[in-house]
C-alpha positions as CSV (number, residue, x, y, z in Angstrom):
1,X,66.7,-1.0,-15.7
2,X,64.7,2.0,-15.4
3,X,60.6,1.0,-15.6
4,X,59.0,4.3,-14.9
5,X,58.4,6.6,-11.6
6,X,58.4,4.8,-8.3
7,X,54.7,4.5,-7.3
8,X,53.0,5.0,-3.8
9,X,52.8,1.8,-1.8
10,X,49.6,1.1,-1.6
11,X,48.2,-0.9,1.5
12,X,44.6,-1.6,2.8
13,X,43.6,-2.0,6.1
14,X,40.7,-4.8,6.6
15,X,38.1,-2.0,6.9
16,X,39.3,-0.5,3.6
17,X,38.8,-3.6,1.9
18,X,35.8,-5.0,3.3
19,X,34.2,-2.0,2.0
20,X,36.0,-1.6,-1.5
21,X,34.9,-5.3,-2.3
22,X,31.3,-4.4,-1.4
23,X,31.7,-1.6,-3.7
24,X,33.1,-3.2,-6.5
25,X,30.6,-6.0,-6.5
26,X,27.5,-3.1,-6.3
27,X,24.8,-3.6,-9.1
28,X,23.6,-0.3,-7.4
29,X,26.7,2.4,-7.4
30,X,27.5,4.1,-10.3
31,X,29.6,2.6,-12.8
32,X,33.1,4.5,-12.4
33,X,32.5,4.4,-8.3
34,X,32.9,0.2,-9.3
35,X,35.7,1.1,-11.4
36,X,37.6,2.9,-8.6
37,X,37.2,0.6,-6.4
38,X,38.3,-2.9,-8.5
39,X,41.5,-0.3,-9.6
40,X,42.2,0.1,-5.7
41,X,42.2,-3.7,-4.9
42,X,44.0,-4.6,-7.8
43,X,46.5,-2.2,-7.2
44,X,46.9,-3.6,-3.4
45,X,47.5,-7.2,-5.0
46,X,49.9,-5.8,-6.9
47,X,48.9,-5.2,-10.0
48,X,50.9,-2.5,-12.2
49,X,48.8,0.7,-13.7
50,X,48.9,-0.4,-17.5
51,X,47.7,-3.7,-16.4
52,X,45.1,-2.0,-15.1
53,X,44.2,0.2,-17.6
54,X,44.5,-2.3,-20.1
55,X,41.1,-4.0,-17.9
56,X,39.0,-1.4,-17.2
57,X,40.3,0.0,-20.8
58,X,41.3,3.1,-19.2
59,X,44.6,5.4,-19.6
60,X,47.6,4.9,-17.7
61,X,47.1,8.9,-16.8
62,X,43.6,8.0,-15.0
63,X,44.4,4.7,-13.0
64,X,47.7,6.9,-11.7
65,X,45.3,10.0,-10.8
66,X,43.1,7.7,-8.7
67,X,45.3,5.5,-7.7
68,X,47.0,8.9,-6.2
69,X,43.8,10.4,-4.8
70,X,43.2,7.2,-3.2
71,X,46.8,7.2,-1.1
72,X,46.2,10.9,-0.7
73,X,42.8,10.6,1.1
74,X,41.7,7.1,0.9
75,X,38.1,5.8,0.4
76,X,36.6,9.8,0.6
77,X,38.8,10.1,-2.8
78,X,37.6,7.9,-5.5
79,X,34.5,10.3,-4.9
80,X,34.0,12.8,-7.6
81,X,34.8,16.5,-6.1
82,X,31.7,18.9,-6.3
83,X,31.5,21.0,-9.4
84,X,30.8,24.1,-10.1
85,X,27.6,25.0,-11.8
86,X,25.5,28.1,-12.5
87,X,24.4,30.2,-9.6
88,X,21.0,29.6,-7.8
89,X,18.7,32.1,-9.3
90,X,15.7,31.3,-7.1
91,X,16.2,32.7,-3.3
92,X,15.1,30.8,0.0
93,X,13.1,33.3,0.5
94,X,10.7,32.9,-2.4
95,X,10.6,28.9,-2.0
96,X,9.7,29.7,1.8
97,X,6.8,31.6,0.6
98,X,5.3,28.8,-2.0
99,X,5.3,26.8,0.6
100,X,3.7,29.1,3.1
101,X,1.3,30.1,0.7
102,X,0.4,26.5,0.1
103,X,0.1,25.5,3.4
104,X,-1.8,28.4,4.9
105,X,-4.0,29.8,2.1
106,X,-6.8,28.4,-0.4
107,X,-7.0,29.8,-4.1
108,X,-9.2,32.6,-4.8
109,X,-11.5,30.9,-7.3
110,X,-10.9,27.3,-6.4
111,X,-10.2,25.0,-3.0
112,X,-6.9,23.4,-3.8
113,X,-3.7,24.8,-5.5
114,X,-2.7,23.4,-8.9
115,X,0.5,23.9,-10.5
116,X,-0.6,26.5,-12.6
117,X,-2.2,28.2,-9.9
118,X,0.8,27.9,-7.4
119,X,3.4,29.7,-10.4
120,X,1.1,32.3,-10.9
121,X,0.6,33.0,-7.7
122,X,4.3,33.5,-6.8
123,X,5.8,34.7,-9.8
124,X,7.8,31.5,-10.6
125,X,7.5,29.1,-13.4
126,X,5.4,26.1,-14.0
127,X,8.8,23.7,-13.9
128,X,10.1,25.3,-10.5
129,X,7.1,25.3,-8.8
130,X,6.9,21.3,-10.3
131,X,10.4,20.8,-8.7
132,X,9.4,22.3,-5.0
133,X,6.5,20.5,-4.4
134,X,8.3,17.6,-5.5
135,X,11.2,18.0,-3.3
136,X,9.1,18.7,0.0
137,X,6.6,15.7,-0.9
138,X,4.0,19.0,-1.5
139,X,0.4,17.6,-2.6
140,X,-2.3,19.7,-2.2
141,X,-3.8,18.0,-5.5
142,X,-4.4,14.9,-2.9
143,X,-6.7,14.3,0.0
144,X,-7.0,11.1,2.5
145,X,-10.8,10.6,4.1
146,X,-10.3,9.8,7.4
147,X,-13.7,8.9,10.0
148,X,-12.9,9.0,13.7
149,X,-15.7,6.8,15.7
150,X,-18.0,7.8,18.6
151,X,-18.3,4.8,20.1
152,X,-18.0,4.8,23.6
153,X,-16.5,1.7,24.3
154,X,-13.9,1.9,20.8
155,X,-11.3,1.1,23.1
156,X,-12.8,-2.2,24.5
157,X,-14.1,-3.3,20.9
158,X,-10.8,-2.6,19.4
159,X,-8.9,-5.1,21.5
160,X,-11.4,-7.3,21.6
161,X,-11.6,-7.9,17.9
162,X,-7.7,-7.7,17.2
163,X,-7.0,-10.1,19.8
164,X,-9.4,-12.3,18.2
165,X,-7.6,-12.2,14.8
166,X,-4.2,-12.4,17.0
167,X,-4.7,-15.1,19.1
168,X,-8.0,-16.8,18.4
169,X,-9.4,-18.8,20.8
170,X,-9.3,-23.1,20.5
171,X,-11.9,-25.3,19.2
172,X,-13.4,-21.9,18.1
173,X,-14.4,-20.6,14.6
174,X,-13.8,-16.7,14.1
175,X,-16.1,-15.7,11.6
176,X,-16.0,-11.7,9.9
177,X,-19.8,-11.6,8.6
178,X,-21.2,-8.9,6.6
179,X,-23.3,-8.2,3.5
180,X,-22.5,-6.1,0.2
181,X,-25.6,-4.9,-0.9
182,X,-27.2,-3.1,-4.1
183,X,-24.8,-5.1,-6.0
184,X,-26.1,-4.5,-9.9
185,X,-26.2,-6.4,-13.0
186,X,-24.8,-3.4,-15.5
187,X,-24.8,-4.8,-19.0
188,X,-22.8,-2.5,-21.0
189,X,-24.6,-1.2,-24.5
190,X,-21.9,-2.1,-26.4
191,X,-19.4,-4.5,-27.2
192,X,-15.6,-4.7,-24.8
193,X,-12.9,-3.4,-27.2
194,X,-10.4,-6.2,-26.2
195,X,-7.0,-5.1,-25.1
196,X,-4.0,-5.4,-27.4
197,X,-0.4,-4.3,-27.2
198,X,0.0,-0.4,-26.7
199,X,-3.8,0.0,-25.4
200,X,-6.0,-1.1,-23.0
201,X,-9.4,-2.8,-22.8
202,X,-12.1,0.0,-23.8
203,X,-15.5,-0.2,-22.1
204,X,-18.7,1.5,-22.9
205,X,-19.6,4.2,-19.7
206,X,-23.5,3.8,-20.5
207,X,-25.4,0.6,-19.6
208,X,-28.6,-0.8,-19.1
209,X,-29.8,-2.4,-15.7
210,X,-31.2,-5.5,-15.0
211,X,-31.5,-5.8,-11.1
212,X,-29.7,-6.1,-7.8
213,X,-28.8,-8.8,-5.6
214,X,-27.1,-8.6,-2.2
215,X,-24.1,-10.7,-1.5
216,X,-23.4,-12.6,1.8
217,X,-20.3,-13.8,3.2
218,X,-18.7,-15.5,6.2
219,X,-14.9,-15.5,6.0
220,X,-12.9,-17.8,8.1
221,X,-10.0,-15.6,9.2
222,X,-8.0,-19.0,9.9
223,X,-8.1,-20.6,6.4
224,X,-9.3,-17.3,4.2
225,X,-12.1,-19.2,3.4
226,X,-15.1,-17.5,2.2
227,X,-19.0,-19.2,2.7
228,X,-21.6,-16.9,0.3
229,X,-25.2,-16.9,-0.4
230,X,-26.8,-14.3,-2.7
231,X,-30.1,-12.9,-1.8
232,X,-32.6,-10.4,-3.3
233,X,-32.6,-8.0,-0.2
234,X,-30.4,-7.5,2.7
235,X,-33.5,-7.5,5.8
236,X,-33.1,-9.5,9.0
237,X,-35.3,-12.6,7.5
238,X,-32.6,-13.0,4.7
239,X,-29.8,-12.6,7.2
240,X,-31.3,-15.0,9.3
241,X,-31.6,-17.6,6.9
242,X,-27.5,-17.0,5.9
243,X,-26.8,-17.7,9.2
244,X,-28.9,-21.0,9.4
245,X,-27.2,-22.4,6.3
246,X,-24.2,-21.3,7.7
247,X,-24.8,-23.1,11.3
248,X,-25.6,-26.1,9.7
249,X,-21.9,-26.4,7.8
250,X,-20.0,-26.1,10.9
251,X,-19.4,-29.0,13.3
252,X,-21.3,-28.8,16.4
253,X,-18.5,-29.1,19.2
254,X,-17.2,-25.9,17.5
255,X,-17.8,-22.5,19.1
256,X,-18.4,-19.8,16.9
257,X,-17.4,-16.0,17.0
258,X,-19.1,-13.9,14.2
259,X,-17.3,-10.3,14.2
260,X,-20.4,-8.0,12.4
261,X,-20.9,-4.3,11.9
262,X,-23.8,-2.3,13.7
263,X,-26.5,-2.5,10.7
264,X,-29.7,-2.9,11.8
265,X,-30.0,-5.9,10.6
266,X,-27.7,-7.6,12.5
267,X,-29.3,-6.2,15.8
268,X,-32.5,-7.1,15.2
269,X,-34.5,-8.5,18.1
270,X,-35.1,-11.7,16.0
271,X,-31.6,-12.5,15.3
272,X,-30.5,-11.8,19.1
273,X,-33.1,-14.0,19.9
274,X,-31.8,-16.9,17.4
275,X,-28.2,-16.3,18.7
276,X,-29.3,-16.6,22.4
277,X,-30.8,-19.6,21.5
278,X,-27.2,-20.9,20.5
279,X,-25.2,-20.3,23.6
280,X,-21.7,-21.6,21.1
281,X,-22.4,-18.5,19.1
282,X,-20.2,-15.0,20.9
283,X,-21.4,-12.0,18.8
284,X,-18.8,-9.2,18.5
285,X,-20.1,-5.9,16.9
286,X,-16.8,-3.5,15.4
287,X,-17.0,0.1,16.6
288,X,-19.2,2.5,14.7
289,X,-17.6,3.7,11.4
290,X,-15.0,1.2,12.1
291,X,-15.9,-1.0,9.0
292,X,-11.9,-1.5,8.1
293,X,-12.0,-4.0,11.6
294,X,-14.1,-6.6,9.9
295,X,-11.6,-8.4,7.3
296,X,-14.4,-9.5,4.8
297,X,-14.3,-5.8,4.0
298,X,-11.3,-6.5,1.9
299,X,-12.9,-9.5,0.6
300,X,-15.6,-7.2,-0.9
301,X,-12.8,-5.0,-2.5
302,X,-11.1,-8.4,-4.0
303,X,-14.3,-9.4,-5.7
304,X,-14.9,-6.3,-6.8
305,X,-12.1,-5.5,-8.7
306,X,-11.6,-8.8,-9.6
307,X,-15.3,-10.1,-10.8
308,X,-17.9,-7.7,-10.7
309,X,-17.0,-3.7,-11.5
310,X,-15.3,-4.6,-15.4
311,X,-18.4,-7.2,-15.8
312,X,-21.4,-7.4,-17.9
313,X,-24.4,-9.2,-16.6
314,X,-27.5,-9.5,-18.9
315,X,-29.3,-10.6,-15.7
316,X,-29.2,-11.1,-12.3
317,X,-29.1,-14.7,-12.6
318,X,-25.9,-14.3,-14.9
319,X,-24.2,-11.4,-11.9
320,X,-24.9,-14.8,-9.3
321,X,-23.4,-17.3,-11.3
322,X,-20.4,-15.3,-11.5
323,X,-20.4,-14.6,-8.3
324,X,-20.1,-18.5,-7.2
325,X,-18.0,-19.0,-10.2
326,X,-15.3,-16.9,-8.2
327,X,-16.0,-17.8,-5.3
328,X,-15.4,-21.6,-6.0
329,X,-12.1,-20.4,-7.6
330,X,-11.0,-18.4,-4.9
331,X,-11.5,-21.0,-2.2
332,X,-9.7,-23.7,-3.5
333,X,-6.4,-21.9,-3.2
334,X,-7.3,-19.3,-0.2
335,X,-5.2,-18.0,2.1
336,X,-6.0,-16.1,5.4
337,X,-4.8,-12.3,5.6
338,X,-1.8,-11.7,7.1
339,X,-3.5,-9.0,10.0
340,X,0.0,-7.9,11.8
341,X,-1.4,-4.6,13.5
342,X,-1.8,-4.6,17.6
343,X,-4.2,-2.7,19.3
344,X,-1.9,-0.7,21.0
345,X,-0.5,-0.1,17.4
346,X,-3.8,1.2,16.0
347,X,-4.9,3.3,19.2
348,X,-1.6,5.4,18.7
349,X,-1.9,5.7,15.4
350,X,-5.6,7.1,16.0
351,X,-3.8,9.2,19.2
352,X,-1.6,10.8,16.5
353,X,-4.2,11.5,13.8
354,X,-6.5,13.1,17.0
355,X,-3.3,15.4,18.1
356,X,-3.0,16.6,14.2
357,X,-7.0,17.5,14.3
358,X,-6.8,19.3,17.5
359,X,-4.1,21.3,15.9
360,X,-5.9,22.6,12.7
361,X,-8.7,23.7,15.5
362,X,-8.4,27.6,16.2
């Protein structure tokens, strides 16, 4: 009995279909690159075309034409072949200068190309110019501060303060201390529009002050505990007296190793004097304009955004009781940060950004 044209015998090596049963179980691929690939394996177990049409619901015509295409040149032909489309109207030439114009020159009547700015000035459209900066990862709307130190001993204080957050010493405390001063009590003039479905909370952008309080902290870089005291002013007298409280909370046969920035406040004569005092206590001072080294840094941000810059205080008394209120919240379940950079790690990174400066210089 005749049943139809002979078809190609159709065999897999264990290469093939390690990688055709990846494909066909991909949540990722496109839909008809799955397809291909279950019609493949199926068809190597035997299966005939219409009972594999009949699955993926498919014509007989298509499961022969990649069936074919599969025996003819294997995985590389359940791929779709290039098609032709409408010629490229924009040359090399004119992308090469947008970019060099970009990267070399500053608008007329402003400091950074827009858009706008960029089309005009090359004679292309708002959409191309769009797609270019787009596809070279072009932002000259975009800037990143960056503050190199002129400490002369960065080097020492870098790896001296990472290797303390890296391998901190036993029956030691490593504490990052520092203050976040000027913090106001803003009460807004009028009511928070609540949020609701489709818009976001609305706040007033005038308000009425009503004092400032300076904030205190001691995190604990092994349990991301925080210990916080708020104060009227930030001098030595108050920092003194946050560092009393906070000696008499930790156990004596504990050493201590406070990692501060270089305010003035923290150098004072009277505070070396009370630390010498206290031979348990190892001072360790982060490099000038090296404020990212001290971790309590991005404690500050995390209260911040969290408690204090979408607040309204009618007091300063009502800013401090908000202050503990997260505070308490925040150290019942706190976790230390996860600090993974070495300091080899961040002098070559700071190597790299130096090499990039000296190559702007003329």
């Amino acid at each position: 009995m005749i049943t139809g044209r002979p078809k190609s015998t159709l065999t897999l090596t264990d290469e093939e279909r390690t990688q055709l049963r990846s494909s066909a179980h991909s949540r990722t691929l496109p839909h008809n690159l799955v397809c291909r690939a279950k019609l493949v394996l199926w068809a190597a177990e035997g299966d005939s075309n219409t009972r594999i049409a009949r699955r993926l619901r498919w014509t007989n015509a298509t499961v022969g034409k990649w069936r074919q295409r599969f025996v003819g040149h294997r995985l590389a032909g359940l791929y779709d072949e290039l098609r032709p489309g409408r010629p490229r109207s924009i040359g090399d030439e004119q992308i090469a200068g947008l970019l060099k114009r970009t990267l070399s020159h500053k608008p007329a009547a402003g400091t950074h190309w827009t858009v706008r700015l960029a089309a005009q000035a090359s004679g292309l459209s708002k959409s191309t110019v769009h797609r270019v900066f787009q596809a070279f990862a072009l932002q000259p709307h975009r800037t990143r501060s960056f503050k190199l130190s002129t400490d002369p001993f960065f080097i020492e204080k870098v790896r001296d303060i990472v290797g303390l957050y890296l391998n901190p010493p036993d029956h030691a405390l490593v504490l990052c201390v520092d203050e976040k001063s000027q913090i106001q009590a803003l009460n807004r003039t009028q009511p928070l529009l609540p949020m609701g479905l489709g818009y976001v909370e609305g706040v007033t952008h005038d308000y009425v002050r009503h004092g400032t309080t300076t904030l205190f902290a001691a995190l604990d870089i092994a349990t991301g505990t925080v210990f916080t005291e708020c104060k009227p002013r930030h001098r030595h007298q108050e920092f003194l007296a946050f560092l009393r409280r906070l000696d008499a909370c930790i156990p004596p046969e504990l050493d201590v190793h406070l990692i501060v920035d270089n305010y003035a406040t923290h150098k004072h004569p009277k505070v070396r004097t009370w630390l010498v005092q206290r031979p348990r206590y190892h001072i360790h001072y982060t490099p000038t304009y090296s404020s990212w080294l001290n971790q309590v840094e991005r404690w500050f941000a995390l209260i911040t955004q969290r408690a204090i810059r979408r607040g309204s205080f009618r007091s300063v008394q009502e800013l401090v009781q908000k202050i503990d209120t997260f505070v308490q919240h925040y150290n019942r379940c706190s976790r230390p940060f996860a600090w993974t950079a070495t300091a080899d790690s961040i002098l070559e990174k700071l190597a790299r950004l130096c090499s990039r400066i000296s190559g702007t210089l003329h």
